[in-house]
DRENDRENMI-457487 format. One record per residue (C-alpha): residue number from 1; x, y, z; residue in one letter. Coordinates in Angstrom, 2 decimals, m for minus. Layout:
<recs>
<nr: NUM | c1: X | c2: Y | c3: Z | rest: A>
...
</recs>
This chain:
<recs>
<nr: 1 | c1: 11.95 | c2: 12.18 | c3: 0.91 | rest: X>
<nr: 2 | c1: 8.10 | c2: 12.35 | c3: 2.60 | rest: X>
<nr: 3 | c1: 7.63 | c2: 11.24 | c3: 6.23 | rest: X>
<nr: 4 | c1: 4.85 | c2: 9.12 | c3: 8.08 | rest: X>
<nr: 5 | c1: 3.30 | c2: 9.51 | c3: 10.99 | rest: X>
<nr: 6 | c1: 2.29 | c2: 6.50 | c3: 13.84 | rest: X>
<nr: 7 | c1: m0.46 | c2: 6.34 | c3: 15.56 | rest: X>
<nr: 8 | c1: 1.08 | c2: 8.41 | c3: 18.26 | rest: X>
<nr: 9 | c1: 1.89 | c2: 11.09 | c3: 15.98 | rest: X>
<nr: 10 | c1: 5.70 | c2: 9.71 | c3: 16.11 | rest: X>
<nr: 11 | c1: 7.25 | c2: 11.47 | c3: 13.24 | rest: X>
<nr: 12 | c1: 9.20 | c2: 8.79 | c3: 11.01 | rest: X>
<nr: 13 | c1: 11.28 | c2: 9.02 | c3: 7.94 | rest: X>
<nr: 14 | c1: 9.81 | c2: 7.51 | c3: 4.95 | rest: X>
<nr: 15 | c1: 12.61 | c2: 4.72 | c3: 3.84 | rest: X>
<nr: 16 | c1: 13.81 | c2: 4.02 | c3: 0.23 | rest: X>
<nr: 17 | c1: 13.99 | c2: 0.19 | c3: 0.09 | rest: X>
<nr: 18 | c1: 14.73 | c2: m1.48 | c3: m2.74 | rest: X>
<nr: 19 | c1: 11.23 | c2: m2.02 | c3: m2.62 | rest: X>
<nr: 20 | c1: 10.19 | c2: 1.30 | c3: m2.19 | rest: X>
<nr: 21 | c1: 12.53 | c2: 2.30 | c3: m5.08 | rest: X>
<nr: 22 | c1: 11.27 | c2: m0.69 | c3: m7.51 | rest: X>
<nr: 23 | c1: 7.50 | c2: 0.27 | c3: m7.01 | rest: X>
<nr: 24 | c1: 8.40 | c2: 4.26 | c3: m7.44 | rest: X>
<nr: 25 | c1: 9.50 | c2: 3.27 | c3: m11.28 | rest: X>
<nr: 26 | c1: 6.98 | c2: 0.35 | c3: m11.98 | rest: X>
<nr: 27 | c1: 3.84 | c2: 2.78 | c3: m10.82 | rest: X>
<nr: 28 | c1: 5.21 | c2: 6.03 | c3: m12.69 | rest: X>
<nr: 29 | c1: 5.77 | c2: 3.49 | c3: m15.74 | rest: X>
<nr: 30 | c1: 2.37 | c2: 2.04 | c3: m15.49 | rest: X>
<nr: 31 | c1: 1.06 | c2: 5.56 | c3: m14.79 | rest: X>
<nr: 32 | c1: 2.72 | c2: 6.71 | c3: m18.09 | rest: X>
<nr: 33 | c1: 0.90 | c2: 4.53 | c3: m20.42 | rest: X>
<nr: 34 | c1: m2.17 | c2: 4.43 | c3: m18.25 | rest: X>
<nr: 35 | c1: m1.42 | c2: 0.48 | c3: m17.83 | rest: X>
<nr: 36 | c1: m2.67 | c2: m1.78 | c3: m15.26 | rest: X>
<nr: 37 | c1: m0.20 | c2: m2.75 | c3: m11.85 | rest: X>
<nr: 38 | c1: 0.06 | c2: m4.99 | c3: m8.68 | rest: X>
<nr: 39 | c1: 1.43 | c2: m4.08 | c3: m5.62 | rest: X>
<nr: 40 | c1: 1.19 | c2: m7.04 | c3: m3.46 | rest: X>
<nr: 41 | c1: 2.99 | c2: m8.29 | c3: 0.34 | rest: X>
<nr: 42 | c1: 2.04 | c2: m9.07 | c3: 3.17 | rest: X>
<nr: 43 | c1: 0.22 | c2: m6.33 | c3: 5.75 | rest: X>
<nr: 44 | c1: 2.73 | c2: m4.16 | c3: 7.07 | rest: X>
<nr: 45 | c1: 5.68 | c2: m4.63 | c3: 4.50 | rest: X>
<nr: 46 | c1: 5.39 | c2: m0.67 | c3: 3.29 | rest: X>
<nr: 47 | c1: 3.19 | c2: m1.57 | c3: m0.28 | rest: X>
<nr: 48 | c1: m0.24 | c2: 0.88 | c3: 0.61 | rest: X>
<nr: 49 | c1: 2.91 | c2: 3.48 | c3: 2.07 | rest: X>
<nr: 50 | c1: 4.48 | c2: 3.34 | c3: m1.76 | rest: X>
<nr: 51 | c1: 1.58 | c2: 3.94 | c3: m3.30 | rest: X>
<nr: 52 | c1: 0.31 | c2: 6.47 | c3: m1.70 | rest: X>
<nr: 53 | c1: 3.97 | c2: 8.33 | c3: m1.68 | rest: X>
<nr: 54 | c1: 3.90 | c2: 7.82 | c3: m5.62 | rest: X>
<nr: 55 | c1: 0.57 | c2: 9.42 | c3: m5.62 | rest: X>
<nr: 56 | c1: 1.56 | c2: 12.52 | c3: m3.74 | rest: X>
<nr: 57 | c1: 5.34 | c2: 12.96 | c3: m4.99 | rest: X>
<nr: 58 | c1: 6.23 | c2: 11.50 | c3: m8.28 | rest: X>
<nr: 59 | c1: 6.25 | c2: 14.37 | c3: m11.13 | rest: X>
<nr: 60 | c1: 4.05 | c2: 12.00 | c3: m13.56 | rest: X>
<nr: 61 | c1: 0.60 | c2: 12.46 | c3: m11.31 | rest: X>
<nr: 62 | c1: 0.99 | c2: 15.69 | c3: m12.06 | rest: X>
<nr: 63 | c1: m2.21 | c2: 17.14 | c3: m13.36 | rest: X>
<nr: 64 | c1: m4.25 | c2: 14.17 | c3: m13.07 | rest: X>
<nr: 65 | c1: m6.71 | c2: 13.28 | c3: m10.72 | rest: X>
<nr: 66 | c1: m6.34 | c2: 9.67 | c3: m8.07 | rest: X>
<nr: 67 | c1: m9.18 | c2: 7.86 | c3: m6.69 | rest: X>
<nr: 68 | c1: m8.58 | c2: 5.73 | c3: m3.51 | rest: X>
<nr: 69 | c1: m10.79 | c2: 2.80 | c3: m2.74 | rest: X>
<nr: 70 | c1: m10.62 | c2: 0.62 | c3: 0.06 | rest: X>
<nr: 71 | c1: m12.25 | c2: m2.93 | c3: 0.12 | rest: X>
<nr: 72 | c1: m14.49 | c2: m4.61 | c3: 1.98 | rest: X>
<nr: 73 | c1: m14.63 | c2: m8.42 | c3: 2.14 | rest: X>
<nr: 74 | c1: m15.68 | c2: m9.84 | c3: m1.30 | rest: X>
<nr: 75 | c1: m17.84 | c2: m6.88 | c3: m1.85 | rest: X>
<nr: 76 | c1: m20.60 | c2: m7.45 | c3: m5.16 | rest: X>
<nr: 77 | c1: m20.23 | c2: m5.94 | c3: m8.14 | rest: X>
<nr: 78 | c1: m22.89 | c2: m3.90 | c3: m7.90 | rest: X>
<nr: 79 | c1: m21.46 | c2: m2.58 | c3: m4.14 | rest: X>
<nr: 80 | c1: m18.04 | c2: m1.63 | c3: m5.89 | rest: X>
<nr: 81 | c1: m20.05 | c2: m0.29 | c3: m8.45 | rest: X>
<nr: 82 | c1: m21.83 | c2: 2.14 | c3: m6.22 | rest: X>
<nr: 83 | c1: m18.69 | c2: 2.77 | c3: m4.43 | rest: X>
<nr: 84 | c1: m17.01 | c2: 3.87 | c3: m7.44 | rest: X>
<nr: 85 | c1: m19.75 | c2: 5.81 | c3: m8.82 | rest: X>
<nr: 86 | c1: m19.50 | c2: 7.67 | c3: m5.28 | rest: X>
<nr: 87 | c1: m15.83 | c2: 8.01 | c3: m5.17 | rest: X>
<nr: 88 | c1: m16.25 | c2: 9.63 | c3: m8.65 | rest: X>
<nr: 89 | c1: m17.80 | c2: 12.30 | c3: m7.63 | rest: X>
<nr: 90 | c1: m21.35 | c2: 10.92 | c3: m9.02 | rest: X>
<nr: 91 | c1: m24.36 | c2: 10.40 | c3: m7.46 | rest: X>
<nr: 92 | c1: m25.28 | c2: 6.57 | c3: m7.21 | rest: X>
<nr: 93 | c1: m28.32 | c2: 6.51 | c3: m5.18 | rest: X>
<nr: 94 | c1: m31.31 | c2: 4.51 | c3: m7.18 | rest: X>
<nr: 95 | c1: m29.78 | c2: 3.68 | c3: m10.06 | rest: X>
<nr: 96 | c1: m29.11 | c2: m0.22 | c3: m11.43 | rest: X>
<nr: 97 | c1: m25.67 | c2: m1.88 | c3: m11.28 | rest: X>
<nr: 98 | c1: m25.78 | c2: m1.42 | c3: m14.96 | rest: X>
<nr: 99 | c1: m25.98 | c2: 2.28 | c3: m15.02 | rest: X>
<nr: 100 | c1: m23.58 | c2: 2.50 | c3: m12.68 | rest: X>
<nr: 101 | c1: m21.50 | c2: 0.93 | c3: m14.49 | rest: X>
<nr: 102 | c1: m21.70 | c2: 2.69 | c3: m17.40 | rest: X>
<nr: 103 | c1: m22.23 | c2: 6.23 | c3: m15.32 | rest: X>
<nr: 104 | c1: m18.55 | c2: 5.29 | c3: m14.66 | rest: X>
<nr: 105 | c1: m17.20 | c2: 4.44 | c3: m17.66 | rest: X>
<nr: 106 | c1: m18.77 | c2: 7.83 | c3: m18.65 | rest: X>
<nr: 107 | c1: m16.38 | c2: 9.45 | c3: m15.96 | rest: X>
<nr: 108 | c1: m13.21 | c2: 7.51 | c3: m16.59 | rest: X>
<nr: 109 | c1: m13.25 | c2: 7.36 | c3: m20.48 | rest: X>
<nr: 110 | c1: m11.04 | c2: 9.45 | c3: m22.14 | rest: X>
<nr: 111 | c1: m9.56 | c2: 11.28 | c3: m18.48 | rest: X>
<nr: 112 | c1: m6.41 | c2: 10.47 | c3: m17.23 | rest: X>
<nr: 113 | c1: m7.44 | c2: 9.71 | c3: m14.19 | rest: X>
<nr: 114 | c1: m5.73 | c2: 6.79 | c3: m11.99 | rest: X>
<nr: 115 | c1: m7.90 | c2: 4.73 | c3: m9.58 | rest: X>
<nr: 116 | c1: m6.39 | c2: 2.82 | c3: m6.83 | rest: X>
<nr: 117 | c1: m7.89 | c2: m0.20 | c3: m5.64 | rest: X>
<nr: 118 | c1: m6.54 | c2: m0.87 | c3: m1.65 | rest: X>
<nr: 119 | c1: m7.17 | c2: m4.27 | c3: m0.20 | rest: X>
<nr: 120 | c1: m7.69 | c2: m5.60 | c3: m3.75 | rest: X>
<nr: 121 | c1: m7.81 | c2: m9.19 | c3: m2.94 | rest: X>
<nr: 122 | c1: m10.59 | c2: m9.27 | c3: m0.91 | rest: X>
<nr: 123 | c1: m12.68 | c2: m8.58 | c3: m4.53 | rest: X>
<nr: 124 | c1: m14.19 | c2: m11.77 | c3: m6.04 | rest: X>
<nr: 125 | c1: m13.30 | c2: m12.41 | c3: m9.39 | rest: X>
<nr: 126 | c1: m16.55 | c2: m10.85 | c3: m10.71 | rest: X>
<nr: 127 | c1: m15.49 | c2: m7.48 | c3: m8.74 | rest: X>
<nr: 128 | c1: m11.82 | c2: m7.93 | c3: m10.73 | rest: X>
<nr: 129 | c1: m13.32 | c2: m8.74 | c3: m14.06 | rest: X>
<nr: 130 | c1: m15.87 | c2: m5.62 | c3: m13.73 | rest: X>
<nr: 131 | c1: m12.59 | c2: m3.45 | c3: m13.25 | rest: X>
<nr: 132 | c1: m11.41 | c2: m5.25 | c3: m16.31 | rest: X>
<nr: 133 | c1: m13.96 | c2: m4.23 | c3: m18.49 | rest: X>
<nr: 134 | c1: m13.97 | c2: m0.86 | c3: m16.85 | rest: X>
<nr: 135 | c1: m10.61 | c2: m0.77 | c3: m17.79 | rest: X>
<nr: 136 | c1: m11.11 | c2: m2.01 | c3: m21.50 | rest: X>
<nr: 137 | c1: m14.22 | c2: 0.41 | c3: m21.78 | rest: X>
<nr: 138 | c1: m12.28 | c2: 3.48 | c3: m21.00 | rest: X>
<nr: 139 | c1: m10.17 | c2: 2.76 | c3: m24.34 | rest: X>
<nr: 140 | c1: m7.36 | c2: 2.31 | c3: m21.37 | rest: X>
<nr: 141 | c1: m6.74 | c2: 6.49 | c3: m20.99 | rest: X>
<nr: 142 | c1: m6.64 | c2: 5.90 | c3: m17.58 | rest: X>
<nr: 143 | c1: m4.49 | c2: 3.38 | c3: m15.15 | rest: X>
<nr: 144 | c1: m5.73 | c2: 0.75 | c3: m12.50 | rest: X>
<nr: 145 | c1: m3.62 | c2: 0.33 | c3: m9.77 | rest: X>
<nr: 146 | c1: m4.48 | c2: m2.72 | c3: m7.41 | rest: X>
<nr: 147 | c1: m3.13 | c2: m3.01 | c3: m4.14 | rest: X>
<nr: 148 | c1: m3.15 | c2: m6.05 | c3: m1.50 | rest: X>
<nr: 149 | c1: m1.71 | c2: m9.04 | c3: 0.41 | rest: X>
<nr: 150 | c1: m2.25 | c2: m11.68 | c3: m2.45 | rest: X>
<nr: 151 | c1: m3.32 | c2: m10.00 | c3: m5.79 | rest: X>
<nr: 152 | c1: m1.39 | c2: m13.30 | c3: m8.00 | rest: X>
<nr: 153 | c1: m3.80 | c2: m15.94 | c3: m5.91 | rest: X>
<nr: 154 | c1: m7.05 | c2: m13.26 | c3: m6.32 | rest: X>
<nr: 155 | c1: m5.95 | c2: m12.71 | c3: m9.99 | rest: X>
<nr: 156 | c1: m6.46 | c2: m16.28 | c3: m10.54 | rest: X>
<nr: 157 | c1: m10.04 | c2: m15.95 | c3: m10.74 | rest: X>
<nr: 158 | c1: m10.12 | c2: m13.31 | c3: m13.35 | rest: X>
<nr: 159 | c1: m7.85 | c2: m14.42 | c3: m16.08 | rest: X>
<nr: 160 | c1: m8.62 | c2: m11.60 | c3: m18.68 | rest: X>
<nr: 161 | c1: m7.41 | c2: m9.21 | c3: m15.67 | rest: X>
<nr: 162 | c1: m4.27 | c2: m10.85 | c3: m14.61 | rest: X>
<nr: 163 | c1: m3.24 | c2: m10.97 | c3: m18.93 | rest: X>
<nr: 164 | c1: m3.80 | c2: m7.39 | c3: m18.81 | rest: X>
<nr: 165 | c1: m1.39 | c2: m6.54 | c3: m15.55 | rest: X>
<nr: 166 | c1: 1.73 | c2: m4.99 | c3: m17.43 | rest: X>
<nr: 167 | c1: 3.89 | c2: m4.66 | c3: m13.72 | rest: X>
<nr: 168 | c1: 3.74 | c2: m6.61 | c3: m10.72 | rest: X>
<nr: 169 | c1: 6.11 | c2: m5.22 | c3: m7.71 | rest: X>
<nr: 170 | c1: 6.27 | c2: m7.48 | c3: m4.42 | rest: X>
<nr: 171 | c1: 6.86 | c2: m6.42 | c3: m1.08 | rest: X>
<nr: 172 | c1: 8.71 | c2: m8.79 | c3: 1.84 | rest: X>
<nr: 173 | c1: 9.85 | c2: m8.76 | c3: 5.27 | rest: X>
<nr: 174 | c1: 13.02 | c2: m6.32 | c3: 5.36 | rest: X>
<nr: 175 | c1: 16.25 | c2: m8.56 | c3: 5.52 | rest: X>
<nr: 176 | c1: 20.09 | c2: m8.42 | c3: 6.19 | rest: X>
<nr: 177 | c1: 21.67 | c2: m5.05 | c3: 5.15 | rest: X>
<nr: 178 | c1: 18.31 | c2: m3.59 | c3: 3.90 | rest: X>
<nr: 179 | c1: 16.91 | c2: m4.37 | c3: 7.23 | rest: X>
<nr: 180 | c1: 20.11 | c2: m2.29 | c3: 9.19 | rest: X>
<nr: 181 | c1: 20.10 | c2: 0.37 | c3: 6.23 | rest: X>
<nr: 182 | c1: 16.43 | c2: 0.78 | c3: 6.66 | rest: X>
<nr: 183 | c1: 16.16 | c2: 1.17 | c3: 10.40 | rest: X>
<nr: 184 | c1: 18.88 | c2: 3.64 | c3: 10.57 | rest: X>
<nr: 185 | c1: 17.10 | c2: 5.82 | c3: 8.16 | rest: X>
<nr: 186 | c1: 13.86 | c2: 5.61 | c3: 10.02 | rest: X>
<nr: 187 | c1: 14.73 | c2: 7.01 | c3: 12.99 | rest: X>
<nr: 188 | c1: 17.79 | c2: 8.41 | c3: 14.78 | rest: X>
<nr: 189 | c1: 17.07 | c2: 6.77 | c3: 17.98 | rest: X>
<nr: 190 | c1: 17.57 | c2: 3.26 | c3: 15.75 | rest: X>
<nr: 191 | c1: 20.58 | c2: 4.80 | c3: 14.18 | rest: X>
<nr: 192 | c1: 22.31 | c2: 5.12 | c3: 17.33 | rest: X>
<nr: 193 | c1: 22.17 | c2: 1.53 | c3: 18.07 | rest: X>
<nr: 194 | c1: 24.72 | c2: m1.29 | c3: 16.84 | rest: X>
<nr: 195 | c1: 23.72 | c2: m3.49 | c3: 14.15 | rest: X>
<nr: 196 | c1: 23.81 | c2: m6.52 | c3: 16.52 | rest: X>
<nr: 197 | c1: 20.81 | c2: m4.76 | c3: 18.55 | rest: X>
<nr: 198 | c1: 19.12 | c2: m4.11 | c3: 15.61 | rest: X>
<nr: 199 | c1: 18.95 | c2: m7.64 | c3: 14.45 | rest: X>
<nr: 200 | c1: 18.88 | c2: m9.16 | c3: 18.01 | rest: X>
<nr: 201 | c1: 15.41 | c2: m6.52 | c3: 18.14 | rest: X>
<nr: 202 | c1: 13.97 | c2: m8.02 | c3: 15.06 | rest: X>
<nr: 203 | c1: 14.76 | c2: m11.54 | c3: 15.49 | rest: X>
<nr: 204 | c1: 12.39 | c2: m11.11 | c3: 18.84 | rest: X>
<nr: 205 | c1: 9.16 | c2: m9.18 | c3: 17.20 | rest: X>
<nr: 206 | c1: 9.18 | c2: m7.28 | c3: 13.91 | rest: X>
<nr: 207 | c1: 11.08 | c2: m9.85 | c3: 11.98 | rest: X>
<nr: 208 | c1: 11.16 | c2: m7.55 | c3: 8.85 | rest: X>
<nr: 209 | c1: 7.88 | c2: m6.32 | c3: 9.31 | rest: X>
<nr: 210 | c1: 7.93 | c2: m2.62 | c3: 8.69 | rest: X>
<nr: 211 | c1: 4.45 | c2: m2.18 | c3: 10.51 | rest: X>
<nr: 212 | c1: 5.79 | c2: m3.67 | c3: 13.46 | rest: X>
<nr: 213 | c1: 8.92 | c2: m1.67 | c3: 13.40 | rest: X>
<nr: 214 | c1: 7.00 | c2: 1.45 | c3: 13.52 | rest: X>
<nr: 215 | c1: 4.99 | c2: 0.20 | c3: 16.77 | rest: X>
<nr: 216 | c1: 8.40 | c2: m0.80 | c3: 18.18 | rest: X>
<nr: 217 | c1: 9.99 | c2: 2.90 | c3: 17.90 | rest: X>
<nr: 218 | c1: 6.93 | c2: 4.66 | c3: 18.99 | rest: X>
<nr: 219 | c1: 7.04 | c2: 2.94 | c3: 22.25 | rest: X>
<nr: 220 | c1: 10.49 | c2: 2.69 | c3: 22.81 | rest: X>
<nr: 221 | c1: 10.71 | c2: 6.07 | c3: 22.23 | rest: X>
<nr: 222 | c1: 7.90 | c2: 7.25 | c3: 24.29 | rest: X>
<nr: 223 | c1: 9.75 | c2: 4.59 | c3: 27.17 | rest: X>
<nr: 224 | c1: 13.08 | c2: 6.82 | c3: 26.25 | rest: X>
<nr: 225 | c1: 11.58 | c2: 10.20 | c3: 26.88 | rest: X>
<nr: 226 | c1: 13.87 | c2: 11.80 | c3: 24.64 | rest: X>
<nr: 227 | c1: 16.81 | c2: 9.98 | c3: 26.19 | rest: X>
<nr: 228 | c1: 18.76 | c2: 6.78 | c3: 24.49 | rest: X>
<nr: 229 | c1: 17.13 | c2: 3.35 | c3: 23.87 | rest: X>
<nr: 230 | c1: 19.05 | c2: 1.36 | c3: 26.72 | rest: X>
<nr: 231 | c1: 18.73 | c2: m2.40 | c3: 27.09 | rest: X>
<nr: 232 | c1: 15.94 | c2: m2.13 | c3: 29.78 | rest: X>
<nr: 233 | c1: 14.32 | c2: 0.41 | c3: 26.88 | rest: X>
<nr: 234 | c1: 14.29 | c2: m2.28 | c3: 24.79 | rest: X>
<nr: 235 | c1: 13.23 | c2: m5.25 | c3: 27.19 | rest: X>
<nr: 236 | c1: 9.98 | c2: m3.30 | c3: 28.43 | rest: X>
<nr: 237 | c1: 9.19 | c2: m2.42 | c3: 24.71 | rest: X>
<nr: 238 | c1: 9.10 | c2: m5.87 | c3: 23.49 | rest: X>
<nr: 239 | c1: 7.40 | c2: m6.60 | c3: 26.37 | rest: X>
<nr: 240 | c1: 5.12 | c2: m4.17 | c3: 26.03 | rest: X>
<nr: 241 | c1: 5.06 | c2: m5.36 | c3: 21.65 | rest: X>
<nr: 242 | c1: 5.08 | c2: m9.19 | c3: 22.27 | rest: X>
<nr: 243 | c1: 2.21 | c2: m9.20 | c3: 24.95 | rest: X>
<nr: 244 | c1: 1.00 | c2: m12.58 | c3: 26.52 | rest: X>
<nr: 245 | c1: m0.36 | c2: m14.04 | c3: 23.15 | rest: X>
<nr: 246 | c1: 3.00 | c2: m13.76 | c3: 21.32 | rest: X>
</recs>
């Protein structure tokens, strides 16, 4: 299994959840028949950290080629046009949303290629149906993978998209047992604590955020210094997470 890195350079096991697990076989299985997917949950909950461990590790992007693209706020078609056209590789300076357009069905079509779309529902549904016909010019040889907080209530505005989506895979707050099992694989300063603390922990910040867990071990460790998360660890940690605001 991968790791991830914090902010702080905190080096982190990367956790199979169920979710983690689920969106490994739905992406490779999507991949496979160069298909279209969703990844969608709420910021924090893991979904961009899937993705992008399915586009480094699993054996079926082997050979093929990703393209990562982040969104800005409802960006126009003829901005994620240019985008794309850049990401590609392409040149997109002067040229009319139109020959963008097809300058990058010229680069997808018949490849294998598999472009990621991050932040997906910030696109308008003219920016999803573009990446529908995209999809449907290409003669689908290559897979669209979207990838944001609500992708079913963006999809809404692009029927022909959302008909074509052959997996969906939803990410949540971490809960009960998957919420212990996770922790303890994350780090072994977590995995020396009792279950109790761990829930006591995330009833007062993270609440099953995986994000927020993260921010929680890097500065309870760094409070630690190599030493055990103690009580008064943990109090000046979610005192330091909570703030005045929360």
């Amino acid at each position: 299994m991968s790791t991830l890195s914090s902010s702080a350079g905190l080096v982190l096991a990367s956790v199979p959840t169920k979710a983690f697990r689920k969106a490994q076989l739905g992406l490779a299985a999507t991949v496979r028949s160069n298909d279209i997917a969703a990844v969608y949950g709420p910021p924090g909950s893991g979904k961009t950290h899937a993705v992008r461990h399915f586009i480094s590790h699993d054996p079926v992007m082997t050979g093929r080629r990703s393209h990562w693209l982040q969104m800005s706020y409802r960006p126009t078609p003829k901005e994620l046009a240019y985008r794309l056209t850049a990401e590609m590789g392409a040149n997109p300076r002067g040229r009319t949303q139109y020959e963008l357009v097809d300058l990058i069905v010229e680069q997808l079509k018949g490849s294998n290629d598999v472009l990621v779309i991050d932040e997906a529902h910030h696109l308008p549904g003219a920016g999803l149906q573009q990446l529908r016909y995209l999809h449907d010019r290409g003669n689908s040889s290559w897979a669209l993978l979207l990838v944001g907080s609500d992708i079913g209530k963006a999809l809404k505005s692009a029927g022909e998209l959302r008909s074509r989506v052959s997996a969906a895979m939803s990410f949540g707050p971490l809960t009960d047992e998957d919420l212990v099992v996770a922790l303890r694989r994350l780090h072994p300063a977590l995995d020396a604590l009792s279950n109790d603390t761990l829930r006591d922990i995330d009833d007062k910040f993270p609440r099953g955020n995986f994000r927020d867990w993260v921010h929680f071990t890097q500065h309870a460790t760094r409070l630690a210094a190599g030493g055990p998360i103690t009580p008064q660890v943990i109090a000046a940690t979610l005192s330091l997470c909570l703030g005045p605001t929360r």
